[in-house]
C-alpha positions as CSV (number, residue, x, y, z in Angstrom):
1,X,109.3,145.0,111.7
2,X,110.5,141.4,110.9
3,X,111.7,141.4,114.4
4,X,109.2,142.0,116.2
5,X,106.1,140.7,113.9
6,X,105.3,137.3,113.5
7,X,104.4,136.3,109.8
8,X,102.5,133.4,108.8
9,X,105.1,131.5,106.7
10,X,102.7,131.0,103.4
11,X,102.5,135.1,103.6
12,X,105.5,136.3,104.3
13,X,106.1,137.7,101.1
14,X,102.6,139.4,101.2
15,X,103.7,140.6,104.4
16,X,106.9,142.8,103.2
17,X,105.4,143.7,99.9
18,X,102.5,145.7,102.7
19,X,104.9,147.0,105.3
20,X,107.7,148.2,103.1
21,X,106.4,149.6,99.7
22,X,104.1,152.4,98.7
23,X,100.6,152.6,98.7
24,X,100.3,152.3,95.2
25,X,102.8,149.6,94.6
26,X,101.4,147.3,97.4
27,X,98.1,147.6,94.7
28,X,99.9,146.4,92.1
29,X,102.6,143.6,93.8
30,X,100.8,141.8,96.0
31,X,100.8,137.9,94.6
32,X,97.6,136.2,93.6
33,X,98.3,133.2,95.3
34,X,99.2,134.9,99.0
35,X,96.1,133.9,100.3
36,X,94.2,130.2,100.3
37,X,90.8,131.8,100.2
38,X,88.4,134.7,100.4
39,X,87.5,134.0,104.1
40,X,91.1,133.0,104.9
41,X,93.0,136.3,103.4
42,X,90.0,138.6,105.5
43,X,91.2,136.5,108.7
44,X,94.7,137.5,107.9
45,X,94.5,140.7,107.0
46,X,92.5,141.9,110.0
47,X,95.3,139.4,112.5
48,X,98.2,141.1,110.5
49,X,96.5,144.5,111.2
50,X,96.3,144.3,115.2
51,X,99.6,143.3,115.2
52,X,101.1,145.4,113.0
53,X,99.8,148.7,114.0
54,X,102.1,149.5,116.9
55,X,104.8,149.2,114.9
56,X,103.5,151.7,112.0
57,X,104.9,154.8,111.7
58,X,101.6,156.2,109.7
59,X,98.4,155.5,110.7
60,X,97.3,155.1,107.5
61,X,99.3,152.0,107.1
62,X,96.6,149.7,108.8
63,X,93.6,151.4,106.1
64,X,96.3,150.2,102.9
65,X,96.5,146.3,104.3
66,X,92.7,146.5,104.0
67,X,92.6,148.4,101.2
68,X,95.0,145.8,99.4
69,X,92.7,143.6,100.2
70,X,89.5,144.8,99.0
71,X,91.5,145.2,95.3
72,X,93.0,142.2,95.2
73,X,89.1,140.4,96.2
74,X,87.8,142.7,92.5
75,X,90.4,142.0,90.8
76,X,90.0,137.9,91.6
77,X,86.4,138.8,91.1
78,X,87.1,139.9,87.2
79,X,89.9,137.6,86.7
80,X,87.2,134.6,87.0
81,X,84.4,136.4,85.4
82,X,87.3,136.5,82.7
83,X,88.1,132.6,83.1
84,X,84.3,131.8,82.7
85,X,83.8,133.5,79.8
86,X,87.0,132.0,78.0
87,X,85.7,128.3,79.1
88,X,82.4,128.9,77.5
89,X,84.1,130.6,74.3
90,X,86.1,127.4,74.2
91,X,83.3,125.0,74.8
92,X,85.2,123.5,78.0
93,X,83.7,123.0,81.9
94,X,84.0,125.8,84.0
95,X,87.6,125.8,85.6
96,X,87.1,127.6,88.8
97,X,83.8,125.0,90.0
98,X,86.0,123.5,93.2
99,X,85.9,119.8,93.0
100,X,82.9,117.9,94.9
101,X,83.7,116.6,98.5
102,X,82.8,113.2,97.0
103,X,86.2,114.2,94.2
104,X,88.0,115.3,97.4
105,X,87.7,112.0,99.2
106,X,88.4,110.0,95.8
107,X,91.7,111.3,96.1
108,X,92.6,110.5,99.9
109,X,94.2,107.8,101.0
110,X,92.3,104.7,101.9
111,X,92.7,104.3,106.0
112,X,90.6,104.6,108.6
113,X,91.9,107.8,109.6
114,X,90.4,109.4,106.8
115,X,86.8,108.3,107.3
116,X,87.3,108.8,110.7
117,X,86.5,104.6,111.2
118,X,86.5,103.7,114.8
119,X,86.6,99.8,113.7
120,X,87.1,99.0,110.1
121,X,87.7,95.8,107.6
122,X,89.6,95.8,104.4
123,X,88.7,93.6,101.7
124,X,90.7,93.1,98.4
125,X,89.1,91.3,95.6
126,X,90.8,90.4,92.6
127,X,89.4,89.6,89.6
128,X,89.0,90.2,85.8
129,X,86.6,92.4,84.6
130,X,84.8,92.9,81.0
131,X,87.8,94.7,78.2
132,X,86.7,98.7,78.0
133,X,84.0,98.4,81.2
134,X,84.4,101.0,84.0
135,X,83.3,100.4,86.9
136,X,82.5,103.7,89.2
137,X,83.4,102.4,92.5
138,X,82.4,104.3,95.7
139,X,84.6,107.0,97.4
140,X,85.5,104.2,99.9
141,X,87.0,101.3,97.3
142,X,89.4,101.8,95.2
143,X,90.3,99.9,91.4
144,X,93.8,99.3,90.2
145,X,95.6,96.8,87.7
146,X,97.2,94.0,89.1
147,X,100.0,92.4,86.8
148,X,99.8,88.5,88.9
149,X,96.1,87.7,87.6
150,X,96.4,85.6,84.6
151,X,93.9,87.4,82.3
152,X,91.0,85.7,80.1
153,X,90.1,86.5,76.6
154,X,87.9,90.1,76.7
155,X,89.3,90.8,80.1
156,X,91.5,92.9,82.3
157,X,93.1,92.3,85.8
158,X,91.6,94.3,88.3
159,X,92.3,94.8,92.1
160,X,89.2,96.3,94.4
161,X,90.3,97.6,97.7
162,X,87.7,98.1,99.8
163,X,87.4,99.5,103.5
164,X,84.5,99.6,105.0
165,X,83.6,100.5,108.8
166,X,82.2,97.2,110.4
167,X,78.7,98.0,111.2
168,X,78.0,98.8,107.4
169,X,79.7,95.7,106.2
170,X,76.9,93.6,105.2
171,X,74.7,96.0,103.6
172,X,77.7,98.0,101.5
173,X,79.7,94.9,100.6
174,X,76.7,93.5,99.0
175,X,76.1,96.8,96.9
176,X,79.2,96.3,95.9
177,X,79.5,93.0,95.1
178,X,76.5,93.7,92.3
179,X,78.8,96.2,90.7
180,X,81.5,93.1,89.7
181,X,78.9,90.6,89.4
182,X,79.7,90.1,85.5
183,X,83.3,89.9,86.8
184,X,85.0,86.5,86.8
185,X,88.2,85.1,88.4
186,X,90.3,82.3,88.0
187,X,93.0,80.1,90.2
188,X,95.7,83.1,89.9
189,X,92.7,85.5,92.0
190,X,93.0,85.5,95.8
191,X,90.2,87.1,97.9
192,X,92.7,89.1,100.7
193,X,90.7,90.0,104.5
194,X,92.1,93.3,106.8
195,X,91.5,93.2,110.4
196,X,91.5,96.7,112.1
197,X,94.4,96.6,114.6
198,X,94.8,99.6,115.9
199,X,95.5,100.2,119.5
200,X,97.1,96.5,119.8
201,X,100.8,95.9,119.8
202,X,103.1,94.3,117.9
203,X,103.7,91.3,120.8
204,X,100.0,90.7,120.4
205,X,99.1,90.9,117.0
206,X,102.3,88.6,116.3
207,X,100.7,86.3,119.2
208,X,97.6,86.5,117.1
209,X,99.2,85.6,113.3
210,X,100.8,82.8,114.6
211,X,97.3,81.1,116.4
212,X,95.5,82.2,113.2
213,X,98.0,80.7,111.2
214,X,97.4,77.3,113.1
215,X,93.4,77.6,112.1
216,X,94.5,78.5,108.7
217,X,96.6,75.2,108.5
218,X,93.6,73.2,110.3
219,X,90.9,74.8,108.0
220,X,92.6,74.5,104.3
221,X,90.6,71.9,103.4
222,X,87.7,74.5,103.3
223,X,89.3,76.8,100.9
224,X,90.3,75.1,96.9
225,X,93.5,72.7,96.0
226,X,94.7,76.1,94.2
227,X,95.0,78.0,97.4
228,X,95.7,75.4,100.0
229,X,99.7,74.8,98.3
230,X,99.9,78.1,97.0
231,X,103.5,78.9,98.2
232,X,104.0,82.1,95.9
233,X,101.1,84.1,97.4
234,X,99.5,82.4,100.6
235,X,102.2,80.1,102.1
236,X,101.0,78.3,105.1
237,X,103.6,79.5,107.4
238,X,104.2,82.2,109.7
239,X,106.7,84.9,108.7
240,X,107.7,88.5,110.0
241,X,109.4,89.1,106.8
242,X,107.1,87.7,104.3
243,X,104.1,89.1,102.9
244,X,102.9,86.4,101.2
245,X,101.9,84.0,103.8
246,X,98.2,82.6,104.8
247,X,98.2,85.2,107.3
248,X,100.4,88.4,106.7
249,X,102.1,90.1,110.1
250,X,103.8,92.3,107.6
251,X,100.3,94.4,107.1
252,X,100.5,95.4,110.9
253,X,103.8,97.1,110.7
254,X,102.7,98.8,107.5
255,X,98.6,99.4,107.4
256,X,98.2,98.8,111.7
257,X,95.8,95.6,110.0
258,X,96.2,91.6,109.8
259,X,96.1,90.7,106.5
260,X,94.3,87.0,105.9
261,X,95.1,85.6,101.9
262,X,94.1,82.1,102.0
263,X,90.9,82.6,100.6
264,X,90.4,82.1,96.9
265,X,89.3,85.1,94.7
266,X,85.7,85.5,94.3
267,X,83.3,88.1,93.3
268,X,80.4,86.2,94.9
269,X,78.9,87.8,98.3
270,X,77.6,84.8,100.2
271,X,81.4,83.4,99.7
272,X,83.3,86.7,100.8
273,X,81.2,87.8,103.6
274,X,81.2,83.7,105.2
275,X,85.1,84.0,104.7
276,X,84.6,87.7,106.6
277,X,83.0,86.3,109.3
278,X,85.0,82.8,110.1
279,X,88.2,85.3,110.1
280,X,87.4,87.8,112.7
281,X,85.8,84.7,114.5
282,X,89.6,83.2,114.7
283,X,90.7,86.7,115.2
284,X,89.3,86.7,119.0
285,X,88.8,83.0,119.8
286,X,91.4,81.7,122.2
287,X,94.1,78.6,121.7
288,X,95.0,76.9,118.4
289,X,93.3,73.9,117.6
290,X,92.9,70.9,120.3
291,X,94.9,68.1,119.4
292,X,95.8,68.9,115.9
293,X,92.4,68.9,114.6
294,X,92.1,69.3,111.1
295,X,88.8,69.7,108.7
296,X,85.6,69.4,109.7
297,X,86.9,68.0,113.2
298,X,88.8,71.7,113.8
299,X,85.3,73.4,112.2
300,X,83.4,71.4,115.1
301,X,85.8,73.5,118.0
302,X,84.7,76.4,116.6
303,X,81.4,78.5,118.4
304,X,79.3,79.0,115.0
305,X,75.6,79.3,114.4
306,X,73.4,77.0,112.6
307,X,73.8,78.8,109.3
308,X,77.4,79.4,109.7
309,X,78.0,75.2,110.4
310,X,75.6,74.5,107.4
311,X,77.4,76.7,105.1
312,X,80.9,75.2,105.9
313,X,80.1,71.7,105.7
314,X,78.5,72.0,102.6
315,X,81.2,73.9,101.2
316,X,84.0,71.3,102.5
317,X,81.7,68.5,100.6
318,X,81.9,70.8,97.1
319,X,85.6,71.4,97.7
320,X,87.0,67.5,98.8
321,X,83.9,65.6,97.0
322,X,86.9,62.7,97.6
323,X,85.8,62.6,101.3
324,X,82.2,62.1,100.3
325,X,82.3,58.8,97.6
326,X,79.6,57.0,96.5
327,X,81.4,53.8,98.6
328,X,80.8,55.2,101.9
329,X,77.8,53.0,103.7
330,X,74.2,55.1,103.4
331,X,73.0,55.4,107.2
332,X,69.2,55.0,105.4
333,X,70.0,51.5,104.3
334,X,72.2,50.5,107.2
């Protein structure tokens, strides 16, 4: 019979304990754990059946396999009505309720494979969050510690990895960002951008580190002092080897992503979904910077709306307030 019968390898016990004993000891050997599930064993039984029934040498051989398995579905049926009762005896949640699908998915890895993303963007935000506060973060985020934030009085490192797919960015990214709002962060937070590279390879996405690396040197002064010479995390160079670098080519060979870390960490949504935007905008523009443009000189190059300029600039005047002294000449009195 082993010859000529193939047998699922997660039965094959199950298998010789049916073709090979007694009807009354195939009752009473089978294992509980032979079969994943109700529907699953019925499938299996009824395959194992067909197969096996040319090779019988009773004909009642096929009528024991099913037989088997109508005792061993009553006798799963009384072992949880069993397990039920000893939960409630013992004041405890009912052991045999399957966890959610929302559970499930908690426990999955966080890639675009698994939520079936056909263009994604990771986001990591770390911060420091109230002492003893959870926050219940949604199946597609993730918390963790993170032992490089220099923690605050009443407060606890936290990392939030987020992936979201691209067309429910804005909308789920501000959710979010409510959750942390009584989060803060200081000079040892980074704010850390994925872009989805799938499908690209690794001649272009190096191609594209190295030109985003170049807007990264030309657009520091839009990001604080703390981030712009921060060699141990976001070193403005380009590496293969090195992680910690403005822009990461690491991430591609690891997470099939381009990981941007300049930014400075920030729980704010205005700030993190700008920084979103001017990335992916580097992402696909073509060429470095012309003529070693640096500032608001490279920011000019660049094809933004209205919005988009006004923001920058008036970010670049609250992060270099040096560049805009009370000595320059007013053009209103000029």
């Amino acid at each position: 019979m082993r010859k000529y019968i193939a047998i699922p390898v997660y039965s094959e016990g199950t298998a010789q304990s049916i073709a090979f004993r007694t009807h009354r000891e195939m009752r009473y050997s089978m294992p509980s754990s032979s079969f994943i599930d109700e529907y699953s064993q019925a499938l299996w039984a009824r395959s194992f059946a067909q197969r096996a029934k040319p090779f019988m040498t009773s004909s009642g051989t096929v009528n024991h396999i099913l037989d088997v398995l109508r005792y061993r579905g009553a006798q799963k049926y009384n072992d949880r009505i069993y397990q039920r009762r000893e939960a409630k005896r013992l004041g405890r949640c009912d052991p045999l309720v399957r966890p959610s699908l929302l559970a499930r998915m908690r426990d999955q890895p966080l890639t675009p494979q698994t939520f079936r993303y056909d263009r994604a963007i990771g986001v990591e935000i770390e911060c420091m969050k109230p002492v003893g506060k959870e926050v219940e973060v949604p199946i597609w985020a993730r918390a963790k510690g993170d032992g490089s934030i220099r923690q605050a009085p009443n407060t606890e490192g936290v990392e939030y990895a987020i992936l979201i797919k691209r067309s429910e960015l804005e909308h789920r990214l501000y959710k979010f960002c409510g959750l942390i709002s009584d989060h803060r962060v200081n000079t040892s937070c980074g704010l850390h951008v994925h872009i989805d590279c799938r499908g690209r390879t690794e001649d272009d996405v190096r191609k594209i580190a190295k030109k985003m690396t170049a807007w990264m040197i030309a657009l520091r002064e839009f990001v604080p002092e703390s981030r712009r010479n921060n060699t141990d995390y976001a070193a403005l160079s380009f590496s293969e080897t090195n992680r910690y670098r403005a822009v990461n080519f690491t991430a591609f060979r690891k997470y099939k992503t381009l990981e941007i870390r300049l930014h400075s960490g920030t729980v704010d949504y205005t700030k993190i979904i700008a920084w979103i935007r001017l990335v992916e905008l580097l992402f696909v523009i073509n060429g470095k910077p012309k003529g070693g443009a640096e500032g608001v000189a490279a920011l000019s190059q660049l094809p933004l709306t209205e919005y988009e300029r006004s923001y920058w600039l008036k970010r670049h005047q609250q992060l270099n307030p040096g560049h805009y002294n009370s000595s320059t000449p007013s053009t209103e009195t000029e």
